[in-house]
C-alpha positions in Angstrom: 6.7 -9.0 -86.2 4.3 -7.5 -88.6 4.5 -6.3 -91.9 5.1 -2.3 -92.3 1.6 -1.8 -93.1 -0.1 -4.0 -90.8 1.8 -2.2 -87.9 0.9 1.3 -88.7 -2.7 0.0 -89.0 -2.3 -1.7 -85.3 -0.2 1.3 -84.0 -3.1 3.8 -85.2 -6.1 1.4 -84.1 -4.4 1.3 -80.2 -3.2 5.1 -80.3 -6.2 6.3 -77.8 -6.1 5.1 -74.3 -7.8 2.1 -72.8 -8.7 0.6 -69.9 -7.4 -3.4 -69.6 -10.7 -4.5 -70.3 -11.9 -1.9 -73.0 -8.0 -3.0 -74.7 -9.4 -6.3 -74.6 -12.6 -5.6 -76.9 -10.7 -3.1 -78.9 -8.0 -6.1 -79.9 -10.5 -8.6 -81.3 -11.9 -5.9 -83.8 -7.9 -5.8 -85.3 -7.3 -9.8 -84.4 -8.4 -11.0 -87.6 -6.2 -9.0 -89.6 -2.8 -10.5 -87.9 -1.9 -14.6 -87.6 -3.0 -14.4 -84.2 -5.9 -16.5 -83.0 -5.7 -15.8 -79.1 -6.8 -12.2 -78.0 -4.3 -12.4 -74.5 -1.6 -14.1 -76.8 -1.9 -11.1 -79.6 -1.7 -8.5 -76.7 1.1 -10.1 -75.1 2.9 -10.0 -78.2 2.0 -6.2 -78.8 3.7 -5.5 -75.5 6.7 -7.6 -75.8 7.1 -5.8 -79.2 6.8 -2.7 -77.8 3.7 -1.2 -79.8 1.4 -1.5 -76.9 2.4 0.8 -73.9 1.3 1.1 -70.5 0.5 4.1 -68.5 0.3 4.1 -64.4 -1.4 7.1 -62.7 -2.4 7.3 -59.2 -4.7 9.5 -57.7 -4.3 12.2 -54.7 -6.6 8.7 -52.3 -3.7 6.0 -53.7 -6.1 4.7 -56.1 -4.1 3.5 -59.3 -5.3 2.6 -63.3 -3.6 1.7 -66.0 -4.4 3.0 -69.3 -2.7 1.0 -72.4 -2.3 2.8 -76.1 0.4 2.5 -78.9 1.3 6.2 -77.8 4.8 6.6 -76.1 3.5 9.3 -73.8 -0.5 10.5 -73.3 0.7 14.1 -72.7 -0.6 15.2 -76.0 -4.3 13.5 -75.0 -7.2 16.2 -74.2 -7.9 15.5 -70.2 -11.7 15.0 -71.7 -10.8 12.1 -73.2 -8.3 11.1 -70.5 -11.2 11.3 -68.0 -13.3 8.8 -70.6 -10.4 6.3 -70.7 -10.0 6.2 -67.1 -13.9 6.1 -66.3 -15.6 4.7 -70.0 -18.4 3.7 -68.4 -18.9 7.0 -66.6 -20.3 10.9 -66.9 -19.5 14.3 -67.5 -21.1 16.1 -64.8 -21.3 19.1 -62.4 -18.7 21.9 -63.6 -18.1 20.0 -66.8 -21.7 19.8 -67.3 -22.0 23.2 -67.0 -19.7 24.3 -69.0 -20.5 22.0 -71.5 -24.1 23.8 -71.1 -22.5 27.0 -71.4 -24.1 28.5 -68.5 -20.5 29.8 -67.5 -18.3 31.3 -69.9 -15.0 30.2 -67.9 -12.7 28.0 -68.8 -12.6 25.1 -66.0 -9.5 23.9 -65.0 -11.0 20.8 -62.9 -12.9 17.9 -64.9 -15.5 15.9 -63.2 -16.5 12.3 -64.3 -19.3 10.6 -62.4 -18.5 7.3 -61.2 -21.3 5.3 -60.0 -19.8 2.2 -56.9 -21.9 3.7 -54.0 -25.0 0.9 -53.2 -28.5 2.4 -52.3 -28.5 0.5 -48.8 -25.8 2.9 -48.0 -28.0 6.1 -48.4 -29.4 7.6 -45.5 -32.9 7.3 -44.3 -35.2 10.4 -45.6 -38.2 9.6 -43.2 -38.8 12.7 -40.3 -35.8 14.9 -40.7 -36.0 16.9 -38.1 -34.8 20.3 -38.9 -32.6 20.0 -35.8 -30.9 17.4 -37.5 -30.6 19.7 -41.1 -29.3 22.3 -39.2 -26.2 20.0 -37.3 -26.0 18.2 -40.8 -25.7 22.0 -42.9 -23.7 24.0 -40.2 -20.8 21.5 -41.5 -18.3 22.2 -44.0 -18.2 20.5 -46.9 -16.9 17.3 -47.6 -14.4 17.1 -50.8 -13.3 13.9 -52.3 -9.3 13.0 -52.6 -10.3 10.8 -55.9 -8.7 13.6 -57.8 -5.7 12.9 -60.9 -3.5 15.5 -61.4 -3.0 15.8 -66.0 -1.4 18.7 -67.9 -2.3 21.3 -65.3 -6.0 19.6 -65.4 -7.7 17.4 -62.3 -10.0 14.7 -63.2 -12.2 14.7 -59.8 -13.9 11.6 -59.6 -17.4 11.6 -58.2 -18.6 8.6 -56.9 -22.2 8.2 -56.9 -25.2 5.7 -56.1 -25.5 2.8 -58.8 -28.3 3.2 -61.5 -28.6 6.7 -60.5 -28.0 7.9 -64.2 -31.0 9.7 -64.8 -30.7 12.8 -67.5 -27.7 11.5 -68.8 -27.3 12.5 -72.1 -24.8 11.5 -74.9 -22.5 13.7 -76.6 -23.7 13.0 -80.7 -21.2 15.9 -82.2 -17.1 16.1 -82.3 -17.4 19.7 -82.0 -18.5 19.4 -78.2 -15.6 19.9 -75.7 -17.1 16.5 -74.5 -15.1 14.0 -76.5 -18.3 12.1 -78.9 -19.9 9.1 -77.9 -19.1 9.9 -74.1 -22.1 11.4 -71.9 -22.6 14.3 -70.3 -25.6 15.5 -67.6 -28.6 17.0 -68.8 -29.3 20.9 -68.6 -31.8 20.0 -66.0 -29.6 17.9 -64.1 -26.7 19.7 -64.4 -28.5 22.9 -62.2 -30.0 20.4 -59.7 -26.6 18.7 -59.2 -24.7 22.7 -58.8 -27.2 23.2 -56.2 -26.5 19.7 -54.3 -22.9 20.1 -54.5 -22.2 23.5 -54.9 -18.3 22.8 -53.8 -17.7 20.6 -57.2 -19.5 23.8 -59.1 -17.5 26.8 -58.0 -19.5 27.7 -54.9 -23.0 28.9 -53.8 -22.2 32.5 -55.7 -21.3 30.5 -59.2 -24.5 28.9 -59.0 -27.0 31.5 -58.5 -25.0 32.9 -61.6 -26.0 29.6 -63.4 -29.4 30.1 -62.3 -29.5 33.3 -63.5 -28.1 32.1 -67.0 -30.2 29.6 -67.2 -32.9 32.1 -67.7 -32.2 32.3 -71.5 -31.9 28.7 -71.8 -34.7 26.1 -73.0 -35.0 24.2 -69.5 -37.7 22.1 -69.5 -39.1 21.8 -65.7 -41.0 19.2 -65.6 -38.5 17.0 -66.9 -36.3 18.9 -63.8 -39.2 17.9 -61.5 -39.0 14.1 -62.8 -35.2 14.2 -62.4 -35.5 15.3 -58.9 -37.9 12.9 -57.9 -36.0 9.9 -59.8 -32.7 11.0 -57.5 -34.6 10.3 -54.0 -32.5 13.1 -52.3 -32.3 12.8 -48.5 -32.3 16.7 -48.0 -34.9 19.3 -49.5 -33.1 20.6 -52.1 -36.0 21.8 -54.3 -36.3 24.5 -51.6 -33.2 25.9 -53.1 -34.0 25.3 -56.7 -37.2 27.0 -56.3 -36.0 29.9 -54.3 -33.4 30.4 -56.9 -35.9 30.7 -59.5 -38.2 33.0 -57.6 -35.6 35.9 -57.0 -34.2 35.7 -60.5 -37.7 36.2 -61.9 -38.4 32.9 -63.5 -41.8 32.7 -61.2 -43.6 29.9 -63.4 -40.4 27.6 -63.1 -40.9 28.9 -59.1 -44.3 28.0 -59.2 -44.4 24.3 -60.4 -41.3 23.3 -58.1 -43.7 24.7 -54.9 -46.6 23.1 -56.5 -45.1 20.1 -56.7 -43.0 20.1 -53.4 -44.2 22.4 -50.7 -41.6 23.3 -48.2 -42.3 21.5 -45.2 -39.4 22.0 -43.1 -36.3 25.2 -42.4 -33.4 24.5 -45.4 -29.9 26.2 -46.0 -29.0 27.3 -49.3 -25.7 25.8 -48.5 -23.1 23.8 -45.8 -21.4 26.5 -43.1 -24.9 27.6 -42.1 -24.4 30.6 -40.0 -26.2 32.2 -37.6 -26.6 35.7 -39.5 -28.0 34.6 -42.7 -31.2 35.9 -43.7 -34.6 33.4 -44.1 -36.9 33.2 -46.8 -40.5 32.1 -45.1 -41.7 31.1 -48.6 -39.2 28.6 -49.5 -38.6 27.9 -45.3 -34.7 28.3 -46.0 -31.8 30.0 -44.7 -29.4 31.8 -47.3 -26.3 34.5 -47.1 -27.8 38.0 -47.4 -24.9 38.8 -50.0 -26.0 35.7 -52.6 -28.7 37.5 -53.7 -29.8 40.9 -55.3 -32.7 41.7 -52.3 -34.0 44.9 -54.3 
């Protein structure tokens, strides 16, 4: 079909995965090298000829992809760069982020990749929250998403998210990062206000005060954390968390500019399966387990 050389080249050139339409732009950049004049024609052929391969995985809510490479199985394929072929147009975030941030020294087993479908007219309304309606929404476990692929011992967790919500994204400039290069990956900032939104795709409540408390070393920047926060609209008062976080661990000008910028205004939980015996914080106006934090 091709000459010895030629192959190799198109067998190396379609060795990582790809999504159908990524496989598409990938084969025009190797179409000019072959007779082939017709980029659905060319792929056709690589697939009769056996040199392009197709892979079917379905996740744990029936969704399927199809990933397509030159590779005869993808077992040997890092799940980082599995979650990137599934999701290319998506983000690292929450535990990946991090541990990409290395504000835990654990080795996760579970890889999250944002995916951003939801539309903002299916957000809730943020006007008047009563805190009768925080409390029935926070004495509720939480929810956990069944978009999850099972790889090599890994889960890729799929987060959806709104659309155009990608604020503090960054992207991953080195090959030495555990995020494969070129993809993106949240922000330090984002990264801790996303732990304390979904503390159940972080490692719980406990793992993120320890992030928190990591974080103390690290170079975060909180007024770009107060921009972010404001950019992502939330429905609930998380900042209450954020800054009641940063008060007990000591970090009391971070504290300071997240009440200066957003006074509480109404009660909070630190987290979903709000009981009864957790202790209150008047400052921050939120509710919190007496065993998350150090109270000496």
């Amino acid at each position: 079909m091709f000459s010895e050389p030629l192959n190799e080249k198109i067998v190396a050139h379609f060795k990582n995965p790809l999504r159908y339409n990524r496989l598409f732009e990938h084969a025009v950049d190797v179409l000019g090298s072959t007779r082939y004049s017709n980029v659905s024609n060319f792929i056709r052929k690589l697939q009769s000829g056996g040199i392009l391969k197709q892979h079917e995985y379905s996740a744990k809510n029936k969704k399927a992809i199809t990933l397509y490479s030159s590779l005869a199985s993808l077992d040997g394929v890092s799940p980082y760069d599995m979650a990137m072929a599934m999701f290319p147009g998506g983000y690292f975030c929450n535990l990946s982020s991090i541990f990409y941030h290395s504000l835990t020294n654990q080795i996760p087993s579970s890889i999250y990749i944002c995916n951003e479908t939801i539309s903002s007219n299916q957000k809730p309304k943020t006007d008047n929250l009563t805190n009768n309606e925080l409390r029935n929404a926070f004495i509720k476990p939480h929810r956990y998403t069944n978009y999850v692929f099972e790889f090599n011992n890994y889960e890729i967790i799929v987060v959806d998210r709104e659309k155009n919500s990608r604020h503090g994204v960054l992207s991953v400039t080195s090959s030495n990062e555990i995020c494969p290069k070129n993809s993106s990956v949240t922000s330090i900032e984002r990264a801790l206000i996303d732990a304390i939104v979904s503390p159940q795709y972080n490692g719980g409540i406990t793992s993120v005060y320890s992030y928190f408390k990591t974080a103390k070393q690290k170079n975060i920047n909180i007024d770009k954390l107060i921009d972010l926060y404001r950019e992502l609209n939330f429905v609930y008062p998380y900042y209450q968390s954020i800054g009641f976080f940063f008060e007990r661990l000591g970090m009391k000008k971070r504290a300071s500019a997240i009440y200066d910028a957003f006074p509480p205004k109404q009660n909070f939980f630190i987290d979903r399966n709000a009981k009864a015996s957790w202790m209150y914080d008047d400052k921050w106006k939120l509710y919190y387990p007496k065993e998350l934090v150090d109270e000496n």
